[in-house]
C-alpha positions as MATLAB code, in Angstrom:
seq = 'XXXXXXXXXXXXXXXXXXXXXXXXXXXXXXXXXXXXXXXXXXXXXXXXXXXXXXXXXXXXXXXXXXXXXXXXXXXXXXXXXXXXXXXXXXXXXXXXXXXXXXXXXXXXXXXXXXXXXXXXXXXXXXXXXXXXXXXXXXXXXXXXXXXXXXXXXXXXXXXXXXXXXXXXXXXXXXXXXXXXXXXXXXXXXXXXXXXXXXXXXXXXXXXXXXXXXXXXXXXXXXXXXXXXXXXXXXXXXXXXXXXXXXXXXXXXXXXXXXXXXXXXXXXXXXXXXXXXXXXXXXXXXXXXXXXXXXXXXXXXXXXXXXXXXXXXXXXXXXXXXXXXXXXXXXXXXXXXXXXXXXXXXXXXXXXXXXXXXXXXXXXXXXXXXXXXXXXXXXXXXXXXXXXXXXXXXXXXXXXXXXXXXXXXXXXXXXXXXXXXXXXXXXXXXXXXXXXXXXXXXXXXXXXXXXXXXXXXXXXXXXXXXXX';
ca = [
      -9.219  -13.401   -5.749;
      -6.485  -13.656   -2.806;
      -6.345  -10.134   -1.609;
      -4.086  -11.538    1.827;
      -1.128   -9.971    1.605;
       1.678  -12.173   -0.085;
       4.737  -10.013    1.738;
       6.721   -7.614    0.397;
      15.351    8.406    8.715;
      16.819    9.286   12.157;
      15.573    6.817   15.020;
      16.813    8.919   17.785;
      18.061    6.200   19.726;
      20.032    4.598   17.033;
      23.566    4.764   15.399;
      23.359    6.235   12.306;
      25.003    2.506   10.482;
      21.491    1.466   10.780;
      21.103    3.261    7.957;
      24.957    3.031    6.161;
      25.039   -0.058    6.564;
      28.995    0.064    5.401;
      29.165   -3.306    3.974;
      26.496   -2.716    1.512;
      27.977   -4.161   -2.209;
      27.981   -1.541   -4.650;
      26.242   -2.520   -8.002;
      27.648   -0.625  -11.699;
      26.578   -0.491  -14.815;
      24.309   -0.781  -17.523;
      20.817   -2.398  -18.010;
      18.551   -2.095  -21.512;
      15.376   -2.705  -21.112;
      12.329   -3.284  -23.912;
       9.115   -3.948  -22.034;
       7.695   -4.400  -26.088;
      10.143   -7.721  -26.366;
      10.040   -8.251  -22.876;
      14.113   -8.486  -22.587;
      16.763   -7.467  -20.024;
      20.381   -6.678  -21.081;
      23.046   -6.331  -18.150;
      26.249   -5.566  -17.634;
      26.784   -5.011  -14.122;
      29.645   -4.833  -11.852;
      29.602   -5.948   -8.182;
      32.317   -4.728   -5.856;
      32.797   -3.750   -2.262;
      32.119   -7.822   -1.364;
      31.547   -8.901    2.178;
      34.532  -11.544    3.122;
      32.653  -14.567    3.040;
      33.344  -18.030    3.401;
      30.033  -19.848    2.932;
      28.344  -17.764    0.667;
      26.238  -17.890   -2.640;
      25.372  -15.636   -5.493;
      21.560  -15.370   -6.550;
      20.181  -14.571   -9.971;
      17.218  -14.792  -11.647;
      16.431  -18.677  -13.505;
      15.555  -16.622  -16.535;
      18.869  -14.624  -16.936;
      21.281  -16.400  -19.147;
      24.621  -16.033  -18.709;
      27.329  -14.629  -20.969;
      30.055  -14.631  -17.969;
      31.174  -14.152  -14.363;
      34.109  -12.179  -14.488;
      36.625  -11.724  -11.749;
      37.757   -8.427  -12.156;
      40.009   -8.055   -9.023;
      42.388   -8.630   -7.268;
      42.941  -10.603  -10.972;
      41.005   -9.958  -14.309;
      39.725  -13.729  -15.730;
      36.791  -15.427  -16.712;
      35.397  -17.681  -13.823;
      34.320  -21.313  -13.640;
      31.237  -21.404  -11.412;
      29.041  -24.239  -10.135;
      25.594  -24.279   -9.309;
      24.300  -24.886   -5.906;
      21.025  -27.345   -5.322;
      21.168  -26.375   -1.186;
      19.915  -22.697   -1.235;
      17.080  -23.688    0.869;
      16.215  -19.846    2.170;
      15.754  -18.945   -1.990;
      12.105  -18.654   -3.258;
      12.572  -20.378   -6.372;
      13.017  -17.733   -9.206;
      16.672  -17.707   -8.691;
      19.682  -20.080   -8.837;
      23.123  -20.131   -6.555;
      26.543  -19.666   -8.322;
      29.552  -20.700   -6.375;
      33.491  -20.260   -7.440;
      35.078  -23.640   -6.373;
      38.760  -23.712   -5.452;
      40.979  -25.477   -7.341;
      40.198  -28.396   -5.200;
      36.262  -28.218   -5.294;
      36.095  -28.643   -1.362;
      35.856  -25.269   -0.404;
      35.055  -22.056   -1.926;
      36.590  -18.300   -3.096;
      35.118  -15.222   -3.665;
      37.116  -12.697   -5.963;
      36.950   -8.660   -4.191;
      35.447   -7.670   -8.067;
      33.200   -9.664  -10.218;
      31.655   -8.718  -13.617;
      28.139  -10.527  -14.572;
      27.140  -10.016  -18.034;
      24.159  -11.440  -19.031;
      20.667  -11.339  -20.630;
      16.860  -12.354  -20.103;
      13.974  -12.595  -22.278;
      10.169  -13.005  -20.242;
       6.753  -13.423  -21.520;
       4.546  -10.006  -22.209;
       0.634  -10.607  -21.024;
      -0.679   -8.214  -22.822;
      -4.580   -9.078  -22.491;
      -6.668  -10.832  -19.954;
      -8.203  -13.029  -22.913;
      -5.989  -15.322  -24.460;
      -2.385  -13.761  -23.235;
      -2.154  -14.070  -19.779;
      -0.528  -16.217  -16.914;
      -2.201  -18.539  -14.401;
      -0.413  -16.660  -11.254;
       1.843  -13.771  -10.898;
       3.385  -12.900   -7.655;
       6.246  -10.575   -5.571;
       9.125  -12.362   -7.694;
       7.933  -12.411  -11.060;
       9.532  -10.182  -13.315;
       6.400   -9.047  -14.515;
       5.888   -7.555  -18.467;
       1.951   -6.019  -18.750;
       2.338   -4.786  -22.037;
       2.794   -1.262  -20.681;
       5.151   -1.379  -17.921;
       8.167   -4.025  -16.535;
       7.527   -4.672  -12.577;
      10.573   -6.098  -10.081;
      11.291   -6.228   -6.996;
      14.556   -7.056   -6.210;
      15.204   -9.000   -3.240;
      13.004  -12.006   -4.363;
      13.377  -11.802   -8.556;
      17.007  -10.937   -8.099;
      17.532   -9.578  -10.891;
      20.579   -8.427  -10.117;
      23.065  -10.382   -8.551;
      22.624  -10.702   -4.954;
      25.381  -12.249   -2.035;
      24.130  -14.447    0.395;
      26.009  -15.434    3.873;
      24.600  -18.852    4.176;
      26.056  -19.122    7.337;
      24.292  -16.250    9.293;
      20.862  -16.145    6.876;
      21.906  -12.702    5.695;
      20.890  -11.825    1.958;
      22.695   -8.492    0.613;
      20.254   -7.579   -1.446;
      20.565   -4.058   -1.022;
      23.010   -2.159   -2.631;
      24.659    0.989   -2.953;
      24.244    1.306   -7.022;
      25.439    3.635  -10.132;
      23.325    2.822  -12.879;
      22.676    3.363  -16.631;
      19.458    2.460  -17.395;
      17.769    2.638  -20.942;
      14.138    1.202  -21.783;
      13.823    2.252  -25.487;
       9.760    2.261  -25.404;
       9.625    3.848  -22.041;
       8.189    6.911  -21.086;
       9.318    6.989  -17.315;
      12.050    5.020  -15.357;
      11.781    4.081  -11.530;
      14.134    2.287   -9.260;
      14.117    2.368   -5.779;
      16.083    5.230   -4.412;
      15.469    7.805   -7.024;
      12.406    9.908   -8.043;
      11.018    8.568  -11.149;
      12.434    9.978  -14.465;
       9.944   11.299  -17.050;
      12.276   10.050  -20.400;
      13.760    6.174  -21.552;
      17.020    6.682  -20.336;
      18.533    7.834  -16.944;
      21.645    8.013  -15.121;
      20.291    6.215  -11.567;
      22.511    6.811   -8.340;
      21.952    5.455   -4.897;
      24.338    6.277   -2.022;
      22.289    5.004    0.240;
      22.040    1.111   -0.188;
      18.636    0.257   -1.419;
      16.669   -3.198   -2.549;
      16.350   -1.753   -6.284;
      13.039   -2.707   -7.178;
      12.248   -1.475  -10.804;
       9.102   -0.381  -12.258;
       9.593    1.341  -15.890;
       7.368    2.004  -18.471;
       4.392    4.320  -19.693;
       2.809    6.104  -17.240;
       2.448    9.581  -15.319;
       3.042   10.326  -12.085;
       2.284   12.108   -9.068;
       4.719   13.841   -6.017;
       2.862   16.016   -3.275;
       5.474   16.176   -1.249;
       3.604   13.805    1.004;
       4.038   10.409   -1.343;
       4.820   10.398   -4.625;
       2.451    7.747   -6.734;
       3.091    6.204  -10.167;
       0.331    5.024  -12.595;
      -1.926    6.599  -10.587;
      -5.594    6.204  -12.475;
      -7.998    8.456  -10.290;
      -8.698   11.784   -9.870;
      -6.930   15.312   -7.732;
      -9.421   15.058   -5.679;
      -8.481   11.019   -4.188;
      -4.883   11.782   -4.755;
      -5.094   14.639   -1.699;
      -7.570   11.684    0.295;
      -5.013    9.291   -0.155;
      -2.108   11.317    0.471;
      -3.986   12.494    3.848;
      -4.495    9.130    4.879;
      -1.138    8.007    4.638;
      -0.092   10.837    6.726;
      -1.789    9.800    9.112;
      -0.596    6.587    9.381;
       2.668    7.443    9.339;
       2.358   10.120   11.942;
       0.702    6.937   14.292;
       3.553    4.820   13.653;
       5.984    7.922   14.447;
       4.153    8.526   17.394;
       4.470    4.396   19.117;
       8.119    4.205   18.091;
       9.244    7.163   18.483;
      10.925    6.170   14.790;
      10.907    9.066   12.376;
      10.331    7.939    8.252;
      13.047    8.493    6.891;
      11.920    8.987    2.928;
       8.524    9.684    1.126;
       6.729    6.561    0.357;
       6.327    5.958   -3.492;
       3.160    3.800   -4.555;
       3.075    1.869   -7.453;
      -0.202    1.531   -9.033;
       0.194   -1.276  -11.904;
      -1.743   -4.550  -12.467;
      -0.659   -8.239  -12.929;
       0.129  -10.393  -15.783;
      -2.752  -12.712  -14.578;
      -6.214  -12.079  -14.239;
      -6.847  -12.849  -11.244;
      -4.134  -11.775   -8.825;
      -4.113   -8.735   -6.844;
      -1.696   -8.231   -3.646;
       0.444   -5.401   -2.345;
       4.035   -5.588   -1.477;
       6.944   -3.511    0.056;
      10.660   -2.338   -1.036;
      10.879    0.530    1.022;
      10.278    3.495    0.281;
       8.376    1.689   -2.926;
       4.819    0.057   -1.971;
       3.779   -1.938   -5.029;
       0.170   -2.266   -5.521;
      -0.949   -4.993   -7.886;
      -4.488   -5.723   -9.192;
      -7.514   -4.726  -11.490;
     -10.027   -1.841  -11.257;
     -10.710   -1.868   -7.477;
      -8.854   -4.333   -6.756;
      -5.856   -2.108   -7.027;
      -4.538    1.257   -5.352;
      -8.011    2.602   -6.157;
      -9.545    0.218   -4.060;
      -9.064    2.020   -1.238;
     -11.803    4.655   -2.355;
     -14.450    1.776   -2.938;
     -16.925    1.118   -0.026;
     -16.495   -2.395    0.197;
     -12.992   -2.756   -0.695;
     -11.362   -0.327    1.493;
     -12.302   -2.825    4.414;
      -9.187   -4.843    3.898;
      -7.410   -2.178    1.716;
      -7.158    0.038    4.245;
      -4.886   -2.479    6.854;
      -3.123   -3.690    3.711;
      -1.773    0.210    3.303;
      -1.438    0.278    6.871;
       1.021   -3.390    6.945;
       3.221   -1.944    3.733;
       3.836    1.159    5.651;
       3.894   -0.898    9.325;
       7.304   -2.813    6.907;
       9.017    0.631    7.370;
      10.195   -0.291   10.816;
       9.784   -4.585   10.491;
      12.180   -5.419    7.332;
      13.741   -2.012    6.878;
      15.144   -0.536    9.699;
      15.000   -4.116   11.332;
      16.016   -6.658    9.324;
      15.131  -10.347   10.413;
      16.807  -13.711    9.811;
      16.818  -17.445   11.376;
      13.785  -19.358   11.618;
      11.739  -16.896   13.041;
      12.419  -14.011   11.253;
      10.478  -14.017    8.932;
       7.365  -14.577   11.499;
       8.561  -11.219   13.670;
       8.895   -9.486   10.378;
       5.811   -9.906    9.287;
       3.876  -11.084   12.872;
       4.760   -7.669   14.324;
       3.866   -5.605   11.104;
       0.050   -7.490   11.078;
       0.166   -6.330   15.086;
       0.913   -2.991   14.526;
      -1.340   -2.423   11.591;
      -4.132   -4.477   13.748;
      -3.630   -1.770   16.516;
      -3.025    1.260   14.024;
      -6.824    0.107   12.325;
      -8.346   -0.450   15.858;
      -7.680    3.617   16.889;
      -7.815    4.937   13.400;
     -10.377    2.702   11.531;
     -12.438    1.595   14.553;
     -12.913   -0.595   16.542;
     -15.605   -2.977   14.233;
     -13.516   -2.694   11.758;
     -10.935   -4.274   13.762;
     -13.124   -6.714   15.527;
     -14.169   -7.925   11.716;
     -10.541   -8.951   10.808;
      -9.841  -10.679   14.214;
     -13.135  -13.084   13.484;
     -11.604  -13.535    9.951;
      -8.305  -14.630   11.293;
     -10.125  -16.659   14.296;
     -11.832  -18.444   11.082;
      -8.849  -19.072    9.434;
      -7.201  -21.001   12.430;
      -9.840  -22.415   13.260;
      -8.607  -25.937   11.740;
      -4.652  -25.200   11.918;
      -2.348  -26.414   14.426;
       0.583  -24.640   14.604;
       3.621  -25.236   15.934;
       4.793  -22.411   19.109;
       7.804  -20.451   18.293;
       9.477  -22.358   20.779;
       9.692  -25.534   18.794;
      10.576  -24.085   15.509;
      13.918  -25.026   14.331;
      13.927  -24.537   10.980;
      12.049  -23.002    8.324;
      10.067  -25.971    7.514;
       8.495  -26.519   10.811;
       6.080  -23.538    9.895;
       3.892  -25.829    7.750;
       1.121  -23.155    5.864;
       3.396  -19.994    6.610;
       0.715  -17.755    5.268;
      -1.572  -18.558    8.145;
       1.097  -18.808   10.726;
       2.919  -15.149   10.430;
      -0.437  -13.132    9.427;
      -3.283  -14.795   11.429;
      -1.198  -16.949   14.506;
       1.611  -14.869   15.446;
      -0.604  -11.203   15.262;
      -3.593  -13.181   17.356;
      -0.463  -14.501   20.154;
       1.195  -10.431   20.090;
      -2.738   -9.414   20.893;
      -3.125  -11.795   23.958;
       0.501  -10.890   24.960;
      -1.352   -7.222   24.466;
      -3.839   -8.393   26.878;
      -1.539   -9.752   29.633;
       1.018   -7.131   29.814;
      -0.695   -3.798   28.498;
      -0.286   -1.535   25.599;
       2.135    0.422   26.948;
       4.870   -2.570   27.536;
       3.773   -4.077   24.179;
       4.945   -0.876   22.428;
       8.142   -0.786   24.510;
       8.684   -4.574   23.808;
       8.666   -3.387   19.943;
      11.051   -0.752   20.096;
      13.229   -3.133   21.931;
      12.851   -5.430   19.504;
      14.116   -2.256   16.972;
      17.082   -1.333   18.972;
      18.662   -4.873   19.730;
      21.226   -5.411   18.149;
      21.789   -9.138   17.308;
      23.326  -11.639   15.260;
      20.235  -13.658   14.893;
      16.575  -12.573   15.124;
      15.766  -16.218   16.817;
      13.648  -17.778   19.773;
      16.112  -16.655   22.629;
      16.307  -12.969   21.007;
      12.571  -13.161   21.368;
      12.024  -13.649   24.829;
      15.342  -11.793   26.478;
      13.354   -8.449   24.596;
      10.707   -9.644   26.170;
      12.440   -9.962   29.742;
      14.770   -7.028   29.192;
      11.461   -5.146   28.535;
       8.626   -6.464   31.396;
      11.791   -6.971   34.198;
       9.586   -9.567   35.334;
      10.348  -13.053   35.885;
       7.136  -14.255   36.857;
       4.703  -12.184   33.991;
       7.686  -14.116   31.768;
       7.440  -17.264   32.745;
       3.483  -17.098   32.320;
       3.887  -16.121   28.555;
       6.231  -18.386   27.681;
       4.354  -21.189   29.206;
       0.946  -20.324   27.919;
       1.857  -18.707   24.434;
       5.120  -19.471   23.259;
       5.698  -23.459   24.143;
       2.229  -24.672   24.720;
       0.643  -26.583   22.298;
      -3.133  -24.918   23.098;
      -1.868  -21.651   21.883;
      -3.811  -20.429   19.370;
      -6.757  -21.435   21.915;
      -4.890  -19.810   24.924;
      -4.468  -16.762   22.580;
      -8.239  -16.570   21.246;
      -9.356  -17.222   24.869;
      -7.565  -14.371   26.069;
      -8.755  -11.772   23.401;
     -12.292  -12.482   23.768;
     -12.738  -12.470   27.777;
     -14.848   -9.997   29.282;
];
């Protein structure tokens, strides 16, 4: 199995549009749902647009459209095209574009109406109806449950500035939502709902990952877990641990969590698959037996379970209230989440638990040859991006560690938090970097020996290890 992770309130310091985030779309509308048939019904309303020029509209492959309706500042049905360039999209969804009337430029009405539908395949047993993979942007049907995230899936329509990298995938939503053979309805943003229908309101603009179905659930107060298939007893042990991995990260940032963490406990349409992903405050946990939440009670599982709960949580702070674009954003995002959680398992965990996933990660670049941030352009020179923003970039933030102390490193990350940029690129990097050290020289020697020098990974390893 691949058990690497596949990723996916007052910071006193910051302005509280952090949080607002004013120019949040608001979603409306209704949304059936049969996780028997496997079907999604929509009718969903998208207003409060961002003014963009160069933009596109994402939504899932597998929704089929009915309409686009303009709905202000004029009510008519639209003539879209499709757009082959959306080179930042996953896969599972395609562009729509409104074309002026002379097809070499675009519009964007303030109002649009998407009606549409979407019927996916139902694994319901792990002997002859299954899939070969299942991933973070599958729209997932177990037989039991329906599982989305909603950045990645989109199964809602999402607005993308193609011109600064910025997806507006979360929303500031009124929803109906029904699910006929439900028992309990979760989106992102609201407590979970013990009936097949709710009214679901978000004022706060949220990714809205979905997971409905049948299935209890659990709130201490502490987190709140969903499907959760273990006893009182590991509840309170896992509701103890995450405290006090939250109270770590509180404590280095200085960053308060701003909502309760909900954990999804559910298992994949494949049979093989098992992962964990984040849409804060939801942590999705995805696999069989051990191999999911409850893994992190088992002796030899909780080994890499353990910094897996520890990353999801670390995403609070690295995709949530930080969110990352250009060609090296998704490499902080993640980079600096593996770092953190590295750091948070060396005091917490121990330090051979931490030595054991350094030698895995040493293993795993062992043959790769990366390229240094400084010489990434584009998303496509990161060739293997698994290895490169959860094994290269944590290894380079440890030496950096090593040169400049724990202390600084720390700093550098709440700088990193705080600054305020267009895009989260190479020279937004390093001037956190200088604005944090104040020192030219220490600088210049990190630059030169870990971010534009093609011995890196070496320079990195070397560094770590020395006596």
């Amino acid at each position: 199995m691949n058990f690497r992770i596949l990723t996916c309130f007052i910071l006193l310091s910051f302005s509280s549009k952090i949080f607002s985030q004013e120019n949040a779309p608001h979603l409306k509308g209704k949304v059936n749902i049969s996780i028997k048939e496997g079907t999604f019904e929509c009718d969903l309303t998208l207003s409060n647009i961002p003014r963009i020029q160069d933009y596109l509209i994402r939504l899932n492959s597998g929704m089929n459209l009915l309409h686009i309706r303009s709905k202000k500042p004029e009510d008519f049905v639209l003539v879209y095209d499709k757009s082959d360039k959306d080179s930042t999209s996953t896969g599972e969804s395609l562009a729509y574009y409104f074309p002026n009337n002379n097809r070499k430029s675009k519009f964007l009405p303030e109002e649009l109406q998407f009606r549409y539908v979407g019927k996916f395949p139902v694994a319901i047993d792990t002997i002859e109806n299954y899939s070969r993979q299942d991933w973070k942007g599958n729209i997932a049907f177990n037989g039991m449950s329906v599982r989305s995230d909603g950045s990645q899936s989109a199964w809602y329509p999402i607005i993308y500035d193609a011109k600064k990298d910025i997806a507006y995938d979360r929303v500031v939503y009124d929803i109906e939502l029904n699910c006929i053979d439900c028992s309990t309805i979760y989106a992102n943003g609201n407590k979970p709902v013990s009936s097949n229908s709710a009214h679901l309101i978000s004022n706060e603009p949220k990714e809205v990952a979905l997971y409905c179905g049948k299935y209890d659930f659990v709130d201490d107060g502490n987190i709140v877990i969903l499907n959760p298939k273990f006893p009182q007893d590991k509840i309170d042990q896992f509701s103890n641990l995450v405290s006090s991995y939250k109270k770590y990260y509180e404590q280095k940032l200085n960053i308060r969590f701003n909502q309760t963490p909900t954990f999804i406990n559910t298992t994949p349409t494949s049979i093989k698959n098992a992962w964990l992903f984040v849409s804060y405050p939801t942590i999705m946990g995805i696999g069989w037996g051990e191999y999911g939440l409850a893994g992190i009670f088992e002796e030899k599982s909780q080994k890499f379970y353990k910094p897996m709960i520890a990353h999801e949580l670390g995403h609070y702070y690295f995709g949530t209230v930080k969110v990352f674009n250009s060609e090296l954003g998704d490499m902080m995002s993640e980079g600096f989440t593996e770092y953190m959680a590295l750091k948070l398992t060396e005091e917490i965990q121990g330090e051979k638990a931490y030595q054991d996933i350094l030698v895995t990660k040493y293993e795993n670049l062992k043959d790769f040859k990366p390229n240094s941030f400084s010489i990434v352009k584009s998303i496509t020179d990161i060739a293997d991006r698994q290895t490169y923003v959860y094994d290269y970039a944590p290894i380079i933030f440890i030496a950096i560690e090593k040169e400049i102390g724990k202390k600084k490193m720390w700093e550098w990350l709440r700088n990193i938090l705080e600054t305020k940029v267009e895009f989260t690129n190479y020279e937004f990097l390093v001037s956190t970097l200088k604005n944090t050290l104040k020192n030219d020289k220490k600088v210049e020697l990190i630059i030169n020996t870990y971010f534009d020098n093609v011995n890196s990974t070496e320079n990195a390893i070397k560094k770590i290890t020395e006596k």
